[in-house]
GUMARTI-648556 format. One record per atom (N, C-alpha, C): z, x, y. Coordinates in nm, 2 decimals. Example, Ala and Ser with C-alpha at 12.3 -4.5 7.8 and 13.67 -1.06 7.14 Angstrom:
2
ATOM      up    east   north
ATOM    0.78    1.32   -0.57
ATOM    0.78    1.23   -0.45
ATOM    0.78    1.32   -0.33
ATOM    0.71    1.28   -0.22
ATOM    0.71    1.37   -0.11
ATOM    0.79    1.29    0.00
This chain:
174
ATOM      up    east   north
ATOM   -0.80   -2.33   -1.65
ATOM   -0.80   -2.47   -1.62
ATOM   -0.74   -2.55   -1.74
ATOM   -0.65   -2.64   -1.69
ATOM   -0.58   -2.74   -1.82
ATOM   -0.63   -2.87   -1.79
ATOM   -0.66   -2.98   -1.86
ATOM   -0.68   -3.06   -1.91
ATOM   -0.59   -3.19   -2.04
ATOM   -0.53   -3.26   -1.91
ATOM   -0.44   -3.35   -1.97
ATOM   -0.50   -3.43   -2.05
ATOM   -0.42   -3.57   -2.11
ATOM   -0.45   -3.62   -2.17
ATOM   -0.57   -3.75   -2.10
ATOM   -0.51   -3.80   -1.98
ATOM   -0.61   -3.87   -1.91
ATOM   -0.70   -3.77   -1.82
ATOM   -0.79   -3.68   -1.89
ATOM   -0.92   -3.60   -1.81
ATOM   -0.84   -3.55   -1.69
ATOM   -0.73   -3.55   -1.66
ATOM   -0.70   -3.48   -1.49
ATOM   -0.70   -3.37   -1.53
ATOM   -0.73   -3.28   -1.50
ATOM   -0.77   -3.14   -1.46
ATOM   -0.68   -3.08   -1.34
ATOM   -0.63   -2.99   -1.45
ATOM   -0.51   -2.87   -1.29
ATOM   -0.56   -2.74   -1.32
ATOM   -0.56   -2.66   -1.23
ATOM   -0.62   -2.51   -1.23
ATOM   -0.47   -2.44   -1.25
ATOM   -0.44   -2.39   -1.32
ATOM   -0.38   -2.33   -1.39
ATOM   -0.27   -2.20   -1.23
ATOM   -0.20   -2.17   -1.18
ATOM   -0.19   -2.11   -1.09
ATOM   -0.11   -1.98   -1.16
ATOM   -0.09   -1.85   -1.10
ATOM   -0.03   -1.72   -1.17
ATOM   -0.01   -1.67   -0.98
ATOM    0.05   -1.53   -1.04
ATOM    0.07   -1.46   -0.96
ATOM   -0.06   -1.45   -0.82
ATOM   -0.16   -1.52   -0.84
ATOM   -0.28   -1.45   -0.81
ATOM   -0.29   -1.50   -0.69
ATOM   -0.29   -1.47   -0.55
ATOM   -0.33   -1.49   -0.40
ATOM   -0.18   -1.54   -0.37
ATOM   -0.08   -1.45   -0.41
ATOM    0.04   -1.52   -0.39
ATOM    0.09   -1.34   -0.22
ATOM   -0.01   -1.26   -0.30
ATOM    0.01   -1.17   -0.18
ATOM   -0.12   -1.08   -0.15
ATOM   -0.12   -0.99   -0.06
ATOM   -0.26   -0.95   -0.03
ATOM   -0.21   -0.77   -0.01
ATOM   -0.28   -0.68   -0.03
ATOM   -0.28   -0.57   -0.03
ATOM   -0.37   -0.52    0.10
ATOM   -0.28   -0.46    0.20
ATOM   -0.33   -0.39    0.30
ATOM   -0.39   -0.24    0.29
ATOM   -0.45   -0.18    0.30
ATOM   -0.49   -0.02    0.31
ATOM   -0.53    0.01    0.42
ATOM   -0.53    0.14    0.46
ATOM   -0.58    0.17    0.56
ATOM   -0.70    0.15    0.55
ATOM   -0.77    0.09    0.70
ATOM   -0.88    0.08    0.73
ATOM   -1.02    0.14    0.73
ATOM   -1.13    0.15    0.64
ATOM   -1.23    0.21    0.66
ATOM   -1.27    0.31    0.81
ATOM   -1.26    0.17    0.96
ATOM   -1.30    0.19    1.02
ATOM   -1.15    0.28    1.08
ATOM   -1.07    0.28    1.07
ATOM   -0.92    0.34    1.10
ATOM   -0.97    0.47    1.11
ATOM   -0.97    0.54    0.93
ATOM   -1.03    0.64    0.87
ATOM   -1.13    0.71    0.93
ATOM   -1.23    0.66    0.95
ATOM   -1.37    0.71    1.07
ATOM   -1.34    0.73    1.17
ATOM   -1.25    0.65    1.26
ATOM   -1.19    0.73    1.41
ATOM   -1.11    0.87    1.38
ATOM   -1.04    0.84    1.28
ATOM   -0.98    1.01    1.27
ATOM   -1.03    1.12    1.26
ATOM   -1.15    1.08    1.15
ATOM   -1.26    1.17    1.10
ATOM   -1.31    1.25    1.25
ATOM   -1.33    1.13    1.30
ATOM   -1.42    1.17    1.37
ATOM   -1.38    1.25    1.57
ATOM   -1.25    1.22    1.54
ATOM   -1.16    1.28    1.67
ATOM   -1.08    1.39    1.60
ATOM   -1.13    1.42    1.48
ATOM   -1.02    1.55    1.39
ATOM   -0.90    1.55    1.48
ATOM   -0.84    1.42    1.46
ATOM   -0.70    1.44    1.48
ATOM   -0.63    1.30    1.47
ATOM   -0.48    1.29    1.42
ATOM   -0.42    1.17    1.41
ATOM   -0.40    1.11    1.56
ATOM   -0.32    1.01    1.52
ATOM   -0.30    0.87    1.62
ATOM   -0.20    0.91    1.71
ATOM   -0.15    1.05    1.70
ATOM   -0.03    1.14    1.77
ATOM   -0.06    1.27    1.84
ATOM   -0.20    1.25    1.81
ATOM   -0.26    1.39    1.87
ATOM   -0.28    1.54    1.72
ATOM   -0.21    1.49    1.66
ATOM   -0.19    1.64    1.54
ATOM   -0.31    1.68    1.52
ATOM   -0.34    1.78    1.46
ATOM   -0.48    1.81    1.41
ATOM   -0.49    1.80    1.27
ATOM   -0.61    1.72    1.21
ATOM   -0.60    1.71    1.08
ATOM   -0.62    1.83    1.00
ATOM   -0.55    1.78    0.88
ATOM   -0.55    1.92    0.80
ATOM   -0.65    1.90    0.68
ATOM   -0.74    1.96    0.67
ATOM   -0.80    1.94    0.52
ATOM   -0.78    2.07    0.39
ATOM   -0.75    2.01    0.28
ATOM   -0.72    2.06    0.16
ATOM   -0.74    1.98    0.10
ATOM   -0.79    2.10   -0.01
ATOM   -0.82    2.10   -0.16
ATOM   -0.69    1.96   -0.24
ATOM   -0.71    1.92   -0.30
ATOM   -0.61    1.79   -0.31
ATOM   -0.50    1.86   -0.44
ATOM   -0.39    1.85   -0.41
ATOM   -0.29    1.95   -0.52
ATOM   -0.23    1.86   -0.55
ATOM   -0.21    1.74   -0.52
ATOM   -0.16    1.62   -0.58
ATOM   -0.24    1.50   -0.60
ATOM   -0.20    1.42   -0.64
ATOM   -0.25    1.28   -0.71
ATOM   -0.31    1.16   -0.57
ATOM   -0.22    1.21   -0.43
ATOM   -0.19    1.11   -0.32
ATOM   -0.12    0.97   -0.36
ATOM   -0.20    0.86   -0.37
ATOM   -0.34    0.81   -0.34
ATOM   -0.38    0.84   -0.17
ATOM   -0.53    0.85   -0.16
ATOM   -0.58    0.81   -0.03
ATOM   -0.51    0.68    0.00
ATOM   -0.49    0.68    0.10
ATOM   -0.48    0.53    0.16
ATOM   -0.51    0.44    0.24
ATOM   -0.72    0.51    0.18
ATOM   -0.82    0.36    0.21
ATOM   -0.86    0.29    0.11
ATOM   -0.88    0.41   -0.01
ATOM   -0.90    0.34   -0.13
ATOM   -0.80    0.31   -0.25
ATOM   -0.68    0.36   -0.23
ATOM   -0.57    0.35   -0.32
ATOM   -0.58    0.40   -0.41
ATOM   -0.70    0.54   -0.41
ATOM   -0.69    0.56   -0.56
ATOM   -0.69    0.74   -0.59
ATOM   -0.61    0.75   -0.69
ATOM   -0.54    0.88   -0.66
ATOM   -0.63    0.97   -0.70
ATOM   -0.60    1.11   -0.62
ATOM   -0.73    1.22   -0.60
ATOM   -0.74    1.29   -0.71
ATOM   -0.82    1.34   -0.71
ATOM   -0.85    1.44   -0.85
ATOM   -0.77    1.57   -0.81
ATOM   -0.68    1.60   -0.86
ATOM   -0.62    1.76   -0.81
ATOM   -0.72    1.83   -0.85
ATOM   -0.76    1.95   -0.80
ATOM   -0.82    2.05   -0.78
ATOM   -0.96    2.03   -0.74
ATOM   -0.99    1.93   -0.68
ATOM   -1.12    1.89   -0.71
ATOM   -1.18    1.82   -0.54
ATOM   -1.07    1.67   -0.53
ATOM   -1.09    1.62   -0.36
ATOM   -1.08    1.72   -0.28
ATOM   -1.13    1.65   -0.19
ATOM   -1.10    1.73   -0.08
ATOM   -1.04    1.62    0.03
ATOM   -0.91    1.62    0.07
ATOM   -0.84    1.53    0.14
ATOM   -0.79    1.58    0.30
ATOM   -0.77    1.48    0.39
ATOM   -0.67    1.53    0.48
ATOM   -0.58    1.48    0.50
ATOM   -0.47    1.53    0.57
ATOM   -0.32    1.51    0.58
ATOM   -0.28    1.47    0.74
ATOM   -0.26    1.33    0.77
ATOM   -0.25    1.34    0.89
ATOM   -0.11    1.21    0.93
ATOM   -0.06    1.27    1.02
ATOM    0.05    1.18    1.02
ATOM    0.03    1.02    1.08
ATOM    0.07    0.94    1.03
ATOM    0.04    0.77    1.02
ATOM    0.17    0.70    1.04
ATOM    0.18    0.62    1.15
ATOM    0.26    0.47    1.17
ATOM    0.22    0.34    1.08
ATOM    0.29    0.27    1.01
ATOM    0.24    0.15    0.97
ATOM    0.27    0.08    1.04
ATOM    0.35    0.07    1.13
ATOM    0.44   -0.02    1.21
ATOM    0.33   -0.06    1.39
ATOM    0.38   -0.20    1.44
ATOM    0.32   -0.21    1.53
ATOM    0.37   -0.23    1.64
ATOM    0.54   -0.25    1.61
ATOM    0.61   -0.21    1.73
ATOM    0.71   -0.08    1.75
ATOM    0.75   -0.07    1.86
ATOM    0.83    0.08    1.86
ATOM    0.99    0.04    1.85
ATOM    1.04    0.07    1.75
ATOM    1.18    0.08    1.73
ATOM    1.27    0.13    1.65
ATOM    1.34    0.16    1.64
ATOM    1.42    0.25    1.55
ATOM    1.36    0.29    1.36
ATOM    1.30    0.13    1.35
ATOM    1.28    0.15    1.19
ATOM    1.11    0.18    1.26
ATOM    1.05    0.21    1.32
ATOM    0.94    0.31    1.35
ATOM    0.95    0.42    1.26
ATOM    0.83    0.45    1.15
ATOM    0.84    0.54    1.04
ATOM    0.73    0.64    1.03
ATOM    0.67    0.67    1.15
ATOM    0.54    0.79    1.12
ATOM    0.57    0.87    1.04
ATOM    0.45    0.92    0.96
ATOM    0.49    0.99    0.83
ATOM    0.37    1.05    0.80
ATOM    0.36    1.18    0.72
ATOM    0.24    1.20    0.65
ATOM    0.18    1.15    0.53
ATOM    0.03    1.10    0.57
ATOM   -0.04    1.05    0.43
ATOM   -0.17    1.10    0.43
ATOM   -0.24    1.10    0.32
ATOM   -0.35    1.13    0.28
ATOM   -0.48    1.06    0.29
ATOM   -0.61    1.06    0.35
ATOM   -0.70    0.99    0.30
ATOM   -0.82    1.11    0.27
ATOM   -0.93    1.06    0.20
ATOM   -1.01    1.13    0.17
ATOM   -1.11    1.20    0.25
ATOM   -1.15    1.32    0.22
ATOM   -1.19    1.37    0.35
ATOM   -1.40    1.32    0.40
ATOM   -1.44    1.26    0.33
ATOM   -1.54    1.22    0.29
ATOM   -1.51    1.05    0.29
ATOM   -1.57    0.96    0.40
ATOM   -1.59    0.86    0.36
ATOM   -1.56    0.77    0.22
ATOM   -1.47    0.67    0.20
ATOM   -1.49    0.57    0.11
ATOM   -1.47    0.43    0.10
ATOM   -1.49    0.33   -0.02
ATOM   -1.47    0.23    0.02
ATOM   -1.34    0.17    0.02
ATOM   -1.29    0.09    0.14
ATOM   -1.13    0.04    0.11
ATOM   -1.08   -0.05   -0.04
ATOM   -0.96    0.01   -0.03
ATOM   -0.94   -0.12   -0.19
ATOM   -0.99   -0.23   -0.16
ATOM   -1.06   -0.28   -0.26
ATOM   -1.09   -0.44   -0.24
ATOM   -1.03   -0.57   -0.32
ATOM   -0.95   -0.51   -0.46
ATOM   -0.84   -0.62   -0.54
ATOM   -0.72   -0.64   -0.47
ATOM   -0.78   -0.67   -0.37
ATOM   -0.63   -0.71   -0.27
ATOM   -0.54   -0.79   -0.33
ATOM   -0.54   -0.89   -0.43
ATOM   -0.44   -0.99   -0.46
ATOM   -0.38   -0.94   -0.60
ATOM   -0.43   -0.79   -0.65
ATOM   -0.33   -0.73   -0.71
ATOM   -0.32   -0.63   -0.69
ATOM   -0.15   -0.53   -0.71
ATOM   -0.14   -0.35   -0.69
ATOM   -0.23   -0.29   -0.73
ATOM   -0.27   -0.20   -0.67
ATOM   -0.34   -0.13   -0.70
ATOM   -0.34   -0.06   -0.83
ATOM   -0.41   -0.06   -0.99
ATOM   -0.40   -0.07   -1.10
ATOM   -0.34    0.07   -1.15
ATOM   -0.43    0.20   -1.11
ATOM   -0.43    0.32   -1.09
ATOM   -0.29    0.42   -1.07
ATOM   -0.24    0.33   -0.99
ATOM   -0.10    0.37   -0.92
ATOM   -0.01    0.30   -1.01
ATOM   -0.01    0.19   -1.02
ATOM    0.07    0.10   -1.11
ATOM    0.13    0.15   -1.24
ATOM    0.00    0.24   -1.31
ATOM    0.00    0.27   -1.41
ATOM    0.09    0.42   -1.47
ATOM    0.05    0.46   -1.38
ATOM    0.10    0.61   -1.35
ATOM    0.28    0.64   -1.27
ATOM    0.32    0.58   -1.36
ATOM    0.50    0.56   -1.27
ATOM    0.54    0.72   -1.26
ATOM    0.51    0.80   -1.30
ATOM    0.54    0.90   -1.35
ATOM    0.51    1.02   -1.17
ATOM    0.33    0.99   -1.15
ATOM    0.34    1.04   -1.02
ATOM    0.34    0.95   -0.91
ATOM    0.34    0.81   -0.94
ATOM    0.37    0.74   -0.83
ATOM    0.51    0.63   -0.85
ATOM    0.65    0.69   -0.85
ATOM    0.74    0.64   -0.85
ATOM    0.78    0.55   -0.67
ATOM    0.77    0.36   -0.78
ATOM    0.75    0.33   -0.63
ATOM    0.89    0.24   -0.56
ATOM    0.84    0.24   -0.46
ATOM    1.00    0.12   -0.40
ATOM    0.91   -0.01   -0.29
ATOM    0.99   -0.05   -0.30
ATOM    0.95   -0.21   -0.17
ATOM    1.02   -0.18   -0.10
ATOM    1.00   -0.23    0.03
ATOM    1.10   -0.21    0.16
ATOM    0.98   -0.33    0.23
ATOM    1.09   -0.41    0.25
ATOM    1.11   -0.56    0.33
ATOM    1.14   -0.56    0.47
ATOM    1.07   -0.61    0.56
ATOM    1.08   -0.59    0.68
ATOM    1.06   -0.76    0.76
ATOM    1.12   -0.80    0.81
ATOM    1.15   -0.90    0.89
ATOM    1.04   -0.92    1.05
ATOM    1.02   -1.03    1.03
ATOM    0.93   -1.03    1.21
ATOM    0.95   -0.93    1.30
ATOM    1.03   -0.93    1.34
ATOM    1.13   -0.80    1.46
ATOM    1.09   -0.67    1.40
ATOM    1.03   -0.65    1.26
ATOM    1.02   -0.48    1.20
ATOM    1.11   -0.42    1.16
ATOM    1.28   -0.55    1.17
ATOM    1.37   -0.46    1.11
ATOM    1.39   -0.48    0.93
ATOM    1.41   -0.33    0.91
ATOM    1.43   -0.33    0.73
ATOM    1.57   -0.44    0.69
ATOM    1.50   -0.52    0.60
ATOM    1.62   -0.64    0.55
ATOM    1.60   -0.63    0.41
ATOM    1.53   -0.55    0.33
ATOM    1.49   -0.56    0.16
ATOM    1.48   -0.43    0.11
ATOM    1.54   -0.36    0.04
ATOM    1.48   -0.24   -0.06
ATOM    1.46   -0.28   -0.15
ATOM    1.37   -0.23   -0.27
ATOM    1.45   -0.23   -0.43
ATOM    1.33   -0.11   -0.47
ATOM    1.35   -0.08   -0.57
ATOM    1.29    0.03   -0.68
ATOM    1.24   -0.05   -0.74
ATOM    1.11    0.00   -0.79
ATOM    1.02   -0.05   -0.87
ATOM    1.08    0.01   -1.10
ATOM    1.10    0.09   -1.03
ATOM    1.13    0.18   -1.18
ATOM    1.02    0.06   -1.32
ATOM    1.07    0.02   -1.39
ATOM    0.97    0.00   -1.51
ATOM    0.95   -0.11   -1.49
ATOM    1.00   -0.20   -1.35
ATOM    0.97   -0.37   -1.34
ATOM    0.77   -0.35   -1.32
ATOM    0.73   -0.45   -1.35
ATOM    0.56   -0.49   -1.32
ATOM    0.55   -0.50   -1.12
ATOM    0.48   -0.41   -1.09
ATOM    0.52   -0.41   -0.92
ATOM    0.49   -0.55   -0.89
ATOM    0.35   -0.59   -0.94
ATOM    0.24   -0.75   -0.93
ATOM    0.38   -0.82   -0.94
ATOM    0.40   -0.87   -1.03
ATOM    0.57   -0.97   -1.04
ATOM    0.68   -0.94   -0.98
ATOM    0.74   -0.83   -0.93
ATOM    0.80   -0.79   -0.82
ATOM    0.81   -0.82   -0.70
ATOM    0.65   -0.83   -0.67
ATOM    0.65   -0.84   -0.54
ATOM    0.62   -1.02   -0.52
ATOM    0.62   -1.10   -0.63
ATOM    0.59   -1.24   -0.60
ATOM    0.73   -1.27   -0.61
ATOM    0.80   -1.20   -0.70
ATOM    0.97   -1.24   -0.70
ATOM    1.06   -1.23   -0.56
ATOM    1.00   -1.12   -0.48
ATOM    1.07   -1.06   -0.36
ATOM    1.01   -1.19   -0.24
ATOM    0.92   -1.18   -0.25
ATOM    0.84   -1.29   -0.16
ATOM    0.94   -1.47   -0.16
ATOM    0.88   -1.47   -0.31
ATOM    0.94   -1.62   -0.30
ATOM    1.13   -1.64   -0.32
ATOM    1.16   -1.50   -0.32
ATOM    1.33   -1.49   -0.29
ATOM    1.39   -1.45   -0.17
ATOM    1.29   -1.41   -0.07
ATOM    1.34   -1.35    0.02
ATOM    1.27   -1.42    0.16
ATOM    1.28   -1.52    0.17
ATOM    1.19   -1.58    0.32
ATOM    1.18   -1.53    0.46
ATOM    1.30   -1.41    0.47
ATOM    1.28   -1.39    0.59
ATOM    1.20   -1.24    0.57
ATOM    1.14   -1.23    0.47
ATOM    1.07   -1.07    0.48
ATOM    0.94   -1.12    0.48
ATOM    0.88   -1.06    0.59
ATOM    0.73   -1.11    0.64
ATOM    0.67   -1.01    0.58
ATOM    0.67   -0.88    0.55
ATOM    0.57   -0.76    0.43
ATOM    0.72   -0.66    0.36
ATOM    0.60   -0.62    0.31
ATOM    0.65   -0.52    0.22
ATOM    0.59   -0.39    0.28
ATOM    0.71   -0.32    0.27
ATOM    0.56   -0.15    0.25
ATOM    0.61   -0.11    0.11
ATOM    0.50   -0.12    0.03
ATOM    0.46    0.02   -0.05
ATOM    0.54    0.17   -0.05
ATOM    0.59    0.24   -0.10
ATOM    0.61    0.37   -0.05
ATOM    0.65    0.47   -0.21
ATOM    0.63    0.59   -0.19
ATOM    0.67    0.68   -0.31
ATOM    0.82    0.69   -0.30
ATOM    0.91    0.64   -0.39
ATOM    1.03    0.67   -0.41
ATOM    1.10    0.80   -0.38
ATOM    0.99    0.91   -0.44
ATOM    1.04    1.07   -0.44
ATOM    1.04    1.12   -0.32
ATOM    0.91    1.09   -0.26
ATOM    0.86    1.16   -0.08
ATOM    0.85    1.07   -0.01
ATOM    0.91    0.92   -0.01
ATOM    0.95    0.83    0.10
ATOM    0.78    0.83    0.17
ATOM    0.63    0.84    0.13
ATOM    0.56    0.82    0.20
ATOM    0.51    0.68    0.18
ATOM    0.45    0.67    0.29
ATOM    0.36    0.50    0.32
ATOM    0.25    0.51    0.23
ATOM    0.25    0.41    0.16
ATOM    0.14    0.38    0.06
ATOM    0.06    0.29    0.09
ATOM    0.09    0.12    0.12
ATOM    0.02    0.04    0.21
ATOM    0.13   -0.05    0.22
ATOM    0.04   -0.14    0.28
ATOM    0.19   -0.25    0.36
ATOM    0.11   -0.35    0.24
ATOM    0.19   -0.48    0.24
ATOM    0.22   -0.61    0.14
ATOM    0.22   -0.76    0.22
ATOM    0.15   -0.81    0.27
ATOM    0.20   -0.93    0.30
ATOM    0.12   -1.03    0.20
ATOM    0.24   -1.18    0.26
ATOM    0.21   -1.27    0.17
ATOM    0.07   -1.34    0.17
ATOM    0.04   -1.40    0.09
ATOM   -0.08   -1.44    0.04
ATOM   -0.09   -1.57    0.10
């Protein structure tokens, strides 16, 4: 909070509630669990976790050798059309809690460019892709308020790994 010279008082504004972080759903996660199988019929797969992921209820990446994860293939998308992207992702195979710092990237991932090399992809009302960019050493948090307030006709972002093109979470504005 700042403080002029005649007592008016302005709250100071940042990046902060400029966008919201989507993850997959707790309750999403528990229908799978619990029909051992994806949204396409597949059967889930459970393994020993040999990579980092992240899950993507809690955004936060697995302990190799240690989680225990499943692998099941996932749409982010809500209509059917060409940029329709089912794909494999990871959540944990055990119950957990969804990210909850929705109004910034998830810290974990952010940090780690190394196993989570990331990109934006901008998508339009209709679902069609109108935005890419790489994340490479930019701050994703400022990236993605840059892409937002430069780009008006992109209604989210997805999240995704640069190397394996997977869905990480979707992005909409704040």
């Amino acid at each position: 909070m700042h403080c002029g010279v005649m007592n008016v008082c302005t709250i100071k504004t940042d990046k902060m509630n400029k966008f919201k972080i989507i993850p997959l759903s707790k309750e999403y996660a528990r229908t799978v669990r619990a029909a051992k199988q994806d949204e396409f019929g597949n059967a889930l797969i459970e393994q020993t976790a040999t990579g980092k992921g992240p899950c993507r209820v809690s955004l936060k990446p697995f302990k190799v050798g240690e989680d225990k994860r499943l692998l099941l293939s996932h749409s982010p998308f809500e209509l059917h059309n060409a940029f329709n992207q089912p794909g494999p992702v990871f959540i944990n195979a055990e119950e957990v809690e969804e990210y909850q710092d929705i109004h910034r990237f998830p810290p974990e991932i952010k940090a780690n460019k190394e196993s989570f090399p990331l990109s934006l992809i901008g998508y339009n009302a209709l679902q069609q892709m109108i935005f890419t960019q790489l994340v490479g050493d930019d701050d994703v948090d400022e990236l993605i308020v840059k892409i937002f307030a430069g780009h008006p006709a992109v209604e989210y972002l997805h999240a995704r790994n640069s190397e394996a093109c997977c869905y990480i979470c979707k992005i909409i504005r704040g």
